[in-house]
C-alpha positions, 0 to 999 in steps of 0.5 A: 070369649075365647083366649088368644090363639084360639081354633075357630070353625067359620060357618058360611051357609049354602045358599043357591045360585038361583038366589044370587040377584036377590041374596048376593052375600047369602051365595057368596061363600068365599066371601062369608069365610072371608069375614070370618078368617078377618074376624078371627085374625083381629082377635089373634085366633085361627081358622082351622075348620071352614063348615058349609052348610043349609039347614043342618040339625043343630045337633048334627054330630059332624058339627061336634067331631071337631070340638070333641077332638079339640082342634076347634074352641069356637064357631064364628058366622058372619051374621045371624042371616048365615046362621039362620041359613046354615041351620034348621034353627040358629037359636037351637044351634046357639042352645046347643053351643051353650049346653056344650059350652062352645063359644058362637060368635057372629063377625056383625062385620059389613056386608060388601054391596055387590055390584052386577060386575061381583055378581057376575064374578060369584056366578062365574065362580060357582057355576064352573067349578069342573071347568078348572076355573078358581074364581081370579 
């Protein structure tokens, strides 16, 4: 585990709208950073890099610029759900983490039950983003 203090890159996987109904947490974004910014601030640690992604290669060198430059000492994902979204193999990427030597963390935080109400508000919030709307 990494020391108090430490920099966290928190995963939230790209999931399509079309998935909402049936995925709501996997579409949510905001909410998977959220868990992750709670997480790490339980743990004294701060999130400096929030990654966004689907089905990248685990060793994608955009996922490594941050640690090499040392601005980053750990990556932290929700659950095991975001991480198998997020990359073409998420124990691939847990692989590579270790033969780099990189924490990965999961939050294993509960998942918020969406009502149609929250639904609605993600929706909103990722089918108008030009509109100027910021999802309040």
């Amino acid at each position: 585990m990494a020391e108090a203090g430490a920099r966290v890159a928190a995963i939230a996987s790209l999931t399509p709208l079309a998935e909402l109904e049936r995925e709501p947490f996997l579409v949510d974004t905001r909410s998977q950073h959220a868990m992750c910014a709670r997480w790490a601030a339980e743990r004294g640690f701060t999130v400096t890099r929030q990654l966004l992604l689907y089905g990248v290669r685990p060793d994608h060198p955009g996922l490594w610029v941050d640690i090499e430059a040392g601005v980053v000492d750990l990556f932290v994902a929700p659950n095991e759900r975001v991480l198998a979204r997020a990359f073409t193999s998420a124990d691939a990427f847990a692989a590579e983490c270790a033969r780099r030597r990189v924490p990965l963390e999961t939050a294993r935080l509960d998942e918020p039950s969406y009502s149609a109400g929250m639904k609605a508000g993600v929706h909103r919030r990722l089918s108008m983003p030009t509109a100027g709307y910021d999802g309040r």
